[in-house]
C-alpha positions as CSV (number, residue, x, y, z in Angstrom):
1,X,-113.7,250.1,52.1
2,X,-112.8,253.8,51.2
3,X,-110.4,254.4,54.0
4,X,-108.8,250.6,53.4
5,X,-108.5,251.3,49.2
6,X,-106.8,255.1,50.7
7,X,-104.1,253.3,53.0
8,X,-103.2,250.5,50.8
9,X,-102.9,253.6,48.2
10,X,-100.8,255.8,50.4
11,X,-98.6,253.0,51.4
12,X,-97.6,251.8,47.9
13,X,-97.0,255.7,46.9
14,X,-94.6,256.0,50.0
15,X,-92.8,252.0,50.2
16,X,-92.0,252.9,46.4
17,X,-89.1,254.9,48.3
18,X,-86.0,252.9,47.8
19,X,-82.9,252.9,50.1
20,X,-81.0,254.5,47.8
21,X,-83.3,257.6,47.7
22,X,-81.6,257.2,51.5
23,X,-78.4,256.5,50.4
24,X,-78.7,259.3,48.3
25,X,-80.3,262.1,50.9
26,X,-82.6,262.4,48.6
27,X,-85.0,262.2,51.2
28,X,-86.0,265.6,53.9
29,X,-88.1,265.8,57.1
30,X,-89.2,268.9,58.8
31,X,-90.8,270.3,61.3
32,X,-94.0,272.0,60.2
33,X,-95.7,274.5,62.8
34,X,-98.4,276.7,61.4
35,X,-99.8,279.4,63.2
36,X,-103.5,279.7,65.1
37,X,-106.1,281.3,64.0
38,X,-109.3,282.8,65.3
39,X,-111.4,279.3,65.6
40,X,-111.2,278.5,69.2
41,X,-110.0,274.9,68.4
42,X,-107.3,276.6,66.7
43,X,-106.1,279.1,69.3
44,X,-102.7,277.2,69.7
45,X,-102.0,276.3,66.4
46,X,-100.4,273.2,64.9
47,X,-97.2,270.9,64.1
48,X,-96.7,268.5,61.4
49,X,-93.7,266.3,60.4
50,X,-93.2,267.1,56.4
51,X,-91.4,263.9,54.1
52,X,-90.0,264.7,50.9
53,X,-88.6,263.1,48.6
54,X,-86.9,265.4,45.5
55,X,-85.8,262.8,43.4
56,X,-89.9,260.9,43.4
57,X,-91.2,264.3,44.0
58,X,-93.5,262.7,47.1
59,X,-94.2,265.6,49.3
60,X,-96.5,264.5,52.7
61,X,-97.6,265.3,56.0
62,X,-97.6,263.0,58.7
63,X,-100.4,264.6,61.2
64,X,-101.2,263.3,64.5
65,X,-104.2,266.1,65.2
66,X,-107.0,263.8,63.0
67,X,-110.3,262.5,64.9
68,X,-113.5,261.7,64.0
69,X,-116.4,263.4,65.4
70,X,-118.8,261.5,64.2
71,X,-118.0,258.3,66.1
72,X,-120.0,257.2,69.1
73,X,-120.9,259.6,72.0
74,X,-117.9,262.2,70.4
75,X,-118.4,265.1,72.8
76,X,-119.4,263.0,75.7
77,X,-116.2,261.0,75.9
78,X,-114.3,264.0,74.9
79,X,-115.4,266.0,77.9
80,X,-114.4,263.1,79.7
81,X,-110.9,263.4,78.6
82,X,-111.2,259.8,76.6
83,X,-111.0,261.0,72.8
84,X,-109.1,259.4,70.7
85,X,-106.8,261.1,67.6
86,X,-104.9,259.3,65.3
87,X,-101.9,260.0,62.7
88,X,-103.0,260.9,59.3
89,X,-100.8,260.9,56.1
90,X,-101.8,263.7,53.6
91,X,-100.9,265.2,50.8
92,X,-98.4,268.3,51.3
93,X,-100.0,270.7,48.8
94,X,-103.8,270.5,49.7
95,X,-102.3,271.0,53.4
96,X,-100.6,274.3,52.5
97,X,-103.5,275.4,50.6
98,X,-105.7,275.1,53.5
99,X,-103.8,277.3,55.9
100,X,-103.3,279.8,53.3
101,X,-107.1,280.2,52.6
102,X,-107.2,280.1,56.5
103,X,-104.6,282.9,56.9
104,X,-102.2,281.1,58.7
105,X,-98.8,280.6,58.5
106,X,-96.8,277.9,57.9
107,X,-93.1,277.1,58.7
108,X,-91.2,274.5,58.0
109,X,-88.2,273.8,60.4
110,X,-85.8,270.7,58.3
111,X,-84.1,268.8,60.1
112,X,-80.4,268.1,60.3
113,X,-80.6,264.1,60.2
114,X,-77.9,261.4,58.8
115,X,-79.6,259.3,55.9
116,X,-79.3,256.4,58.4
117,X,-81.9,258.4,60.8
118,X,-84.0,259.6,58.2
119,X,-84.6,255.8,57.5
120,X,-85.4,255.6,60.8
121,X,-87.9,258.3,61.6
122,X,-89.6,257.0,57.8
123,X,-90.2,253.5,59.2
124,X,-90.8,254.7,63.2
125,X,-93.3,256.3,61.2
126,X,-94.7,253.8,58.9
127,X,-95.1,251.6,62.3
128,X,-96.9,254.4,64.0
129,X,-99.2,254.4,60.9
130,X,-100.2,251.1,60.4
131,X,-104.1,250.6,61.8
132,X,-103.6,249.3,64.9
133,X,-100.7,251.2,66.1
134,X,-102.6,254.9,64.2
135,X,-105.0,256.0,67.1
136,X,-103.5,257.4,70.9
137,X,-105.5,259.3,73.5
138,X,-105.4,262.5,73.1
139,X,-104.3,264.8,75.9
140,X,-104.3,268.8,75.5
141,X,-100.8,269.1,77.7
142,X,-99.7,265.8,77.9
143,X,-100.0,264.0,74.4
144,X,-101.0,266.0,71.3
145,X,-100.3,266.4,67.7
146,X,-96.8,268.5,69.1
147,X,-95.5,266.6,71.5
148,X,-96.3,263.0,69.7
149,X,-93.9,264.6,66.5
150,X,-91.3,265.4,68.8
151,X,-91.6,262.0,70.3
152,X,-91.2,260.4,66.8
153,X,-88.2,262.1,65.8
154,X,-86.2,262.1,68.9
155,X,-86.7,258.1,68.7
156,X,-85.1,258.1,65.3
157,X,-82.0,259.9,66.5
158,X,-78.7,258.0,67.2
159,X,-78.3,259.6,70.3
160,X,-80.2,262.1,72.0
161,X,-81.8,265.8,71.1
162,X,-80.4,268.7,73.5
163,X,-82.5,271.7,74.1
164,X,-81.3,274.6,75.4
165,X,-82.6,275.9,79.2
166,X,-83.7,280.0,79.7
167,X,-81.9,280.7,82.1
168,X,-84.6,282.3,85.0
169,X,-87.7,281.9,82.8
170,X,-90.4,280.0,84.8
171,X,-93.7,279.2,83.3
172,X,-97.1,277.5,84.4
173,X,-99.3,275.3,81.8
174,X,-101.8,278.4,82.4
175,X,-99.5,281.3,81.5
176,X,-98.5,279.9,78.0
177,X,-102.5,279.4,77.3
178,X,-102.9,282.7,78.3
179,X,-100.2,283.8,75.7
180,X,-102.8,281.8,72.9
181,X,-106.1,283.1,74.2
182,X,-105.1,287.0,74.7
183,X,-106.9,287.6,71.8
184,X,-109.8,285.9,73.0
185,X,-110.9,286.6,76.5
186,X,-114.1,284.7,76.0
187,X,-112.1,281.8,75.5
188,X,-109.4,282.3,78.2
189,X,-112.6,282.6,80.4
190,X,-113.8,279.0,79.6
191,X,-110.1,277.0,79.7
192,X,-109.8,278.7,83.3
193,X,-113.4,277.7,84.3
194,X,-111.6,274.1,84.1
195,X,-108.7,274.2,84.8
196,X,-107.2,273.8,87.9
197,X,-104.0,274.4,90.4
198,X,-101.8,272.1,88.6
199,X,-102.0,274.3,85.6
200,X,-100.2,276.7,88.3
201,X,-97.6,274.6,88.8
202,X,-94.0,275.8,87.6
203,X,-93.3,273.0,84.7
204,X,-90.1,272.3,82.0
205,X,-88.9,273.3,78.9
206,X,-89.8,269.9,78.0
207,X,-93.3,270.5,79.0
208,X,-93.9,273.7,77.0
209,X,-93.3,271.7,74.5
210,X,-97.3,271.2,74.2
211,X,-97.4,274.3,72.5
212,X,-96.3,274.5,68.7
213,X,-94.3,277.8,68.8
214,X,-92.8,277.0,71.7
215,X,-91.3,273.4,70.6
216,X,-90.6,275.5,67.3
217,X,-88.3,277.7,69.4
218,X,-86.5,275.0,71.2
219,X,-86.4,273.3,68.0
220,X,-84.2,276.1,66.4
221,X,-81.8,276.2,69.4
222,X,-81.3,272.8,69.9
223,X,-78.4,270.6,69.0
224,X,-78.1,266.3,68.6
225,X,-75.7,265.0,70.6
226,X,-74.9,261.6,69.2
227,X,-73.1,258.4,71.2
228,X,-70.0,259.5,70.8
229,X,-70.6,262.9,72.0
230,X,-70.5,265.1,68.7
231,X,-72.9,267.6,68.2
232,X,-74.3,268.6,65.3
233,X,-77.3,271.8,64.9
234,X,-80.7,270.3,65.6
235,X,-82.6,272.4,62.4
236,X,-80.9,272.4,59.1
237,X,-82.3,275.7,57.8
238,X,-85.8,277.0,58.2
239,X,-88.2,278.4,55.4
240,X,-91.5,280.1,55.6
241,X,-93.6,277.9,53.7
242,X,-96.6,280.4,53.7
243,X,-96.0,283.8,55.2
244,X,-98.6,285.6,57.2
245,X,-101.0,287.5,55.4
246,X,-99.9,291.6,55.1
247,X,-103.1,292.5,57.0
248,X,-104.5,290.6,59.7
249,X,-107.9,289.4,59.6
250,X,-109.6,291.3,62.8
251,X,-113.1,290.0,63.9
252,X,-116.1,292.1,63.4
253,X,-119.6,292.5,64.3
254,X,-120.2,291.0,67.7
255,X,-117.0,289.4,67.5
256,X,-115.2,292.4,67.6
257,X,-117.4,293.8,70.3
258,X,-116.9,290.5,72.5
259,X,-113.4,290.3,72.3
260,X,-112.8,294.0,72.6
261,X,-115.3,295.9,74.8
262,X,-117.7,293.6,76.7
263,X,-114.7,291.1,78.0
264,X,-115.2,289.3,80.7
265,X,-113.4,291.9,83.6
266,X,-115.7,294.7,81.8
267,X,-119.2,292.4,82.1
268,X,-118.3,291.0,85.2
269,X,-117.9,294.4,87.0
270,X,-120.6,296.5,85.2
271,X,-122.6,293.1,86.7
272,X,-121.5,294.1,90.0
273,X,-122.2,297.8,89.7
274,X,-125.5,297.2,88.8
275,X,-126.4,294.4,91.4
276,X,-125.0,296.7,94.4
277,X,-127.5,299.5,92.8
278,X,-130.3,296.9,92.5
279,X,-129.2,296.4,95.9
280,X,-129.8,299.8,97.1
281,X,-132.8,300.1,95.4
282,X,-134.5,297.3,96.8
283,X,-133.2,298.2,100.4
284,X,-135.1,301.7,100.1
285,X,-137.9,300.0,98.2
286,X,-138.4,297.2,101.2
287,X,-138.8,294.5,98.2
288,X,-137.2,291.4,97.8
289,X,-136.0,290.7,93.7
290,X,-136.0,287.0,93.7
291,X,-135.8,286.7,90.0
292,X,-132.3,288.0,90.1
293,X,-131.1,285.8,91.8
294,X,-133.2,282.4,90.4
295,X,-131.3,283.5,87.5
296,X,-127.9,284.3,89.3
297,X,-128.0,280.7,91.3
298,X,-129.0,278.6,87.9
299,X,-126.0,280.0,86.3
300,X,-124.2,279.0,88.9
301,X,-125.7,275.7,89.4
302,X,-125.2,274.7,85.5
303,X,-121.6,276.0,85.2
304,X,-120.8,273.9,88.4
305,X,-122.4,271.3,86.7
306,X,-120.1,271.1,83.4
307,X,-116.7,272.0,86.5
308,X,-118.6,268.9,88.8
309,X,-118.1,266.5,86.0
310,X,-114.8,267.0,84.8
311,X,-113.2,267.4,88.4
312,X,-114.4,263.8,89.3
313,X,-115.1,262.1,86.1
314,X,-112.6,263.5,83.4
315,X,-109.1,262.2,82.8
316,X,-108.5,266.1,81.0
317,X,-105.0,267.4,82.7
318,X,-105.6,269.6,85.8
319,X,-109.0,269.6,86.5
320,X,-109.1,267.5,89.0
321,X,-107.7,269.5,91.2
322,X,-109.8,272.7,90.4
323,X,-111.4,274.9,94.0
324,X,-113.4,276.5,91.6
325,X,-115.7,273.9,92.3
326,X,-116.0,275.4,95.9
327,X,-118.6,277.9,94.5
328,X,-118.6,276.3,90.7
329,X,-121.3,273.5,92.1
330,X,-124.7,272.2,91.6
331,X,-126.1,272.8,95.1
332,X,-127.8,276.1,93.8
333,X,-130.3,273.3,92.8
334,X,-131.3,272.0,96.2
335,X,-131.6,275.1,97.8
336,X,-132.8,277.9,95.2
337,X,-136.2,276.6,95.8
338,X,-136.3,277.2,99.1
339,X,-134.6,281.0,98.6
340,X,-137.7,281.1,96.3
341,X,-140.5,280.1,99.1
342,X,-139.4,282.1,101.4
343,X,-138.5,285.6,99.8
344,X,-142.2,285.2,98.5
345,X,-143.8,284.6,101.7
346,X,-141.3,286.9,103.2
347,X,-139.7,284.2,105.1
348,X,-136.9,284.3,106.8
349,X,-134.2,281.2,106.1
350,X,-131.4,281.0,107.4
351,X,-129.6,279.9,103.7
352,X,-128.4,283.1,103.1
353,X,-126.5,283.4,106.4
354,X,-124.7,280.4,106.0
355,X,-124.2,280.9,101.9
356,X,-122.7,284.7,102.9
357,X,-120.6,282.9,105.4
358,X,-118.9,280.9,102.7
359,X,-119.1,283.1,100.0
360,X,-116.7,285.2,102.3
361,X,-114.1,282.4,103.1
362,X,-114.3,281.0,99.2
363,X,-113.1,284.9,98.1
364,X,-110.8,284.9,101.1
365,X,-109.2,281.6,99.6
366,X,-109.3,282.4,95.9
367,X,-106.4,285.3,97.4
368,X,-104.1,282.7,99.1
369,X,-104.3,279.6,97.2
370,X,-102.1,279.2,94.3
371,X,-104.5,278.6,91.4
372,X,-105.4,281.7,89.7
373,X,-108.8,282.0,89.8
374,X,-110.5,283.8,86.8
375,X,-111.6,287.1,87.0
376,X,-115.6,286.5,85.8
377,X,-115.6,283.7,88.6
378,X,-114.8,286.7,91.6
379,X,-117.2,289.1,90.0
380,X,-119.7,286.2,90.4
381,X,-118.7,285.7,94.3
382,X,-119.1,289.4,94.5
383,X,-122.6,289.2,93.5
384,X,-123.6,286.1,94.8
385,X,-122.5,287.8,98.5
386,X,-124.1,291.2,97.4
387,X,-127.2,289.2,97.0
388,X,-126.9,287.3,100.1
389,X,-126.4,290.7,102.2
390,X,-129.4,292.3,100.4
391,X,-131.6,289.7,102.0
392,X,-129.7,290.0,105.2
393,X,-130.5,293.7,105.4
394,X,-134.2,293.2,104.0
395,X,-134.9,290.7,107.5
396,X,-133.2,292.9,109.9
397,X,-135.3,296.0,108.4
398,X,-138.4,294.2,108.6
399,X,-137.4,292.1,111.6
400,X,-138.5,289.0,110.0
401,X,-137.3,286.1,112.5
C-alpha cells in the first residue's frame, strides 16, 4: 500500500507539469554520472537522468540502478544472471546529499534538447515508469542503469545522437573493469575469476558505454544530428554538482594492507616460494605433507564450484565462455580422497601423474589463448604442479610402485 500511496504521489507531483512549462523551456534534463567509491558494488560508479522544472521548482532523478534484495532467493537468481532492477523516481536533493556524505562526485551533463524532445524523453519516461513497464533484467555490460539512460534519451531525439570514434583506441570489456578495480586488486581478482574470453574481445564505443565515465565522455563530444541533417552539440553545458572531496578517503587497517601490500601477485607468489621450500623440505625429510594439499585441492574444488555454476547455468555476460574452468572445477572432490589414502599408506596413485600432466598443458594454454587469465589463478597452477612433482619425486625416492 506504501509503495502504491508513493507512485500515485510522485505521479501527481510530476503530471502537474503543464505543456507550457514545455513551451516555455522551462523544463531541463541531464545527464548525472557520479563517481565510485570504495564499496565494491560501487567500483564503477553511477548515471542518472536529472528533470527540472525552474518555474515548479520539481527537481528529480529518474534511476534505473534500484532492486530489491529482499525478494525471493535474491543472491541465488542474481548469481544466475536473472535479477531484476527497476527505474526509480527520487527526489534530487536527498540524492545529492547521499553521494556527498559518500564522497563522491556528482556531475551533471544538460542536455541540448528542443522543448518538443524534452516532452518526449518526460513521457518515454513516464511510460518506462509505470508498474508494469518499471522492472528489466539487469545485465552488468549489456543493460544497466547507464546504458538503459542513454537508451531513453536517444529515443526522444528527432533524429539520431552521433558520438565521436578514437581514432586507434581498442578496448576489451576486461580492460575498462580493470581501469575501475585498480584500486582494488582483491576485487579485480574475483570479476576475473568469472569472467571469460569474450570479455577479451575488442568491442565499440557503443559498448563502453556500460561504464558511466565513459558514456560521460562520449556524451560531452557528441553531437544530434536531426532529419534534416543539422547538428546541434549533444551537452548543453556541464556543472559539477558535488565536487570531489580535497582529500581522498584512503582505506585503512586491513583494508589498506589488502589493497596495498598483500595483493593478489604478492600472496600468490610468496605462496609459491614457500610451497617450493615445503617442497624441498619434505624431499630431504622423505615425508609426505598431505594437509597442504587437502587444503590446496578444497580451495580449488569450491572456487570451481562458484566458476562451474555460472559457466553453465548463469545468463551473466562472458562467463560462459571462461577456461578457467579447466583447473577452476569441482573434481578436487572425487579424487582428493584418494590423494589422501594413499599418501597415508604411502601408496602410490597414479593421480598425480596424470593431474601434473594437465596442470602443464592448462599453464601452457593460459599463454596462447586469448583470455587473460588472472594472475592468483597461475600462482595456483604453479602450486598445484609443485605439489604434484613433490609426490612424484617422494615415489621415485622411495621406489613406491
Amino acid at each position: 500500500m506504501k509503495k502504491i500511496f508513493l507512485f500515485l504521489w510522485c505521479i501527481w507531483n510530476i503530471l502537474s507539469v503543464q505543456a507550457q512549462d514545455f513551451e516555455r523551456d522551462s523544463i531541463e534534463f541531464s545527464l548525472l554520472t557520479c563517481s565510485p567509491s570504495s564499496e565494491i558494488y560501487a567500483l564503477y560508479g553511477h548515471t542518472a537522468i536529472r528533470y527540472r522544472n525552474v518555474t515548479t521548482g520539481d527537481d528529480w532523478a529518474f534511476n534505473y540502478g534500484l532492486f530489491d534484495f529482499d525478494s525471493p532467493n535474491f543472491v541465488w537468481r542474481f548469481t544466475k544472471g536473472e535479477c531484476d532492477y527497476e527505474l526509480g523516481i527520487i527526489p534530487y536533493a536527498p540524492m545529492e546529499d547521499y553521494y556527498r556524505r559518500r564522497g563522491s562526485a556528482v556531475y551533471a551533463q544538460v542536455l541540448n534538447l528542443t522543448p518538443a524532445e524534452k516532452e518526449n524523453l518526460f513521457r518515454l519516461l513516464m511510460i518506462n515508469y509505470e508498474p508494469e513497464n518499471r522492472k528489466y533484467r539487469y545485465n552488468f555490460l549489456y543493460d544497466n542503469c547507464t546504458t538503459r539512460a542513454r537508451d531513453r534519451i536517444e529515443e526522444a531525439v528527432n533524429g539520431e545522437v552521433v558520438y565521436k570514434e578514437h581514432a586507434g583506441r581498442v578496448l576489451t570489456y576486461r580492460q575498462i573493469i580493470h581501469q575501475y578495480t585498480a584500486a582494488a586488486p582483491w576485487a579485480e581478482v574475483g570479476n576475473d575469476l568469472c569472467l571469460g574470453v569474450d570479455a577479451d574481445k575488442p568491442i565499440t564505443i557503443r559498448q563502453e558505454m556500460f561504464a558511466p565515465f565513459y558514456m560521460k565522455d562520449y556524451a560531452a563530444q557528441a553531437v544530434i544530428r536531426t532529419t534534416d541533417g543539422k547538428e546541434r552539440p549533444f551537452v548543453l553545458r556541464e556543472e559539477t554538482l558535488v565536487p570531489l572531496p580535497a582529500q581522498a578517503v584512503e582505506p585503512t587497517g586491513m583494508a589498506r594492507i589488502f589493497s596495498e601490500y598483500l595483493t593478489p601477485v604478492v600472496v600468490g607468489t610468496l605462496l609459491c616460494v614457500a610451497l617450493l621450500i615445503l617442497g624441498v623440505f619434505q624431499y630431504r625429510k622423505n615425508k609426505i605433507y598431505w594437509g597442504v594439499d587437502v587444503f590446496f585441492q578444497l580451495l580449488v574444488a569450491l572456487m570451481g564450484c562458484v566458476v562451474t555454476v555460472l559457466f553453465f547455468f548463469s545468463e551473466h555476460p562472458t562467463v560462459g565462455s571462461n577456461w578457467q574452468i579447466l583447473l577452476l572445477n569441482p573434481l578436487p572432490f572425487l579424487f582428493l580422497p584418494r590423494i589422501v589414502t594413499c599418501a597415508i599408506h604411502r601408496k602410490k596413485t597414479r593421480i598425480h601423474e596424470v593431474y601434473t600432466v594437465w596442470l602443464m598443458f592448462f599453464m601452457i594454454f593460459s599463454v596462447f589463448t586469448r583470455q587473460d587469465f588472472c594472475a592468483p589463478v597461475v600462482s595456483l597452477a604453479c602450486i598445484l604442479l609443485i605439489r604434484s612433482l613433490g609426490y612424484i619425486l617422494y615415489y621415485k625416492k622411495n621406489q613406491i610402485k
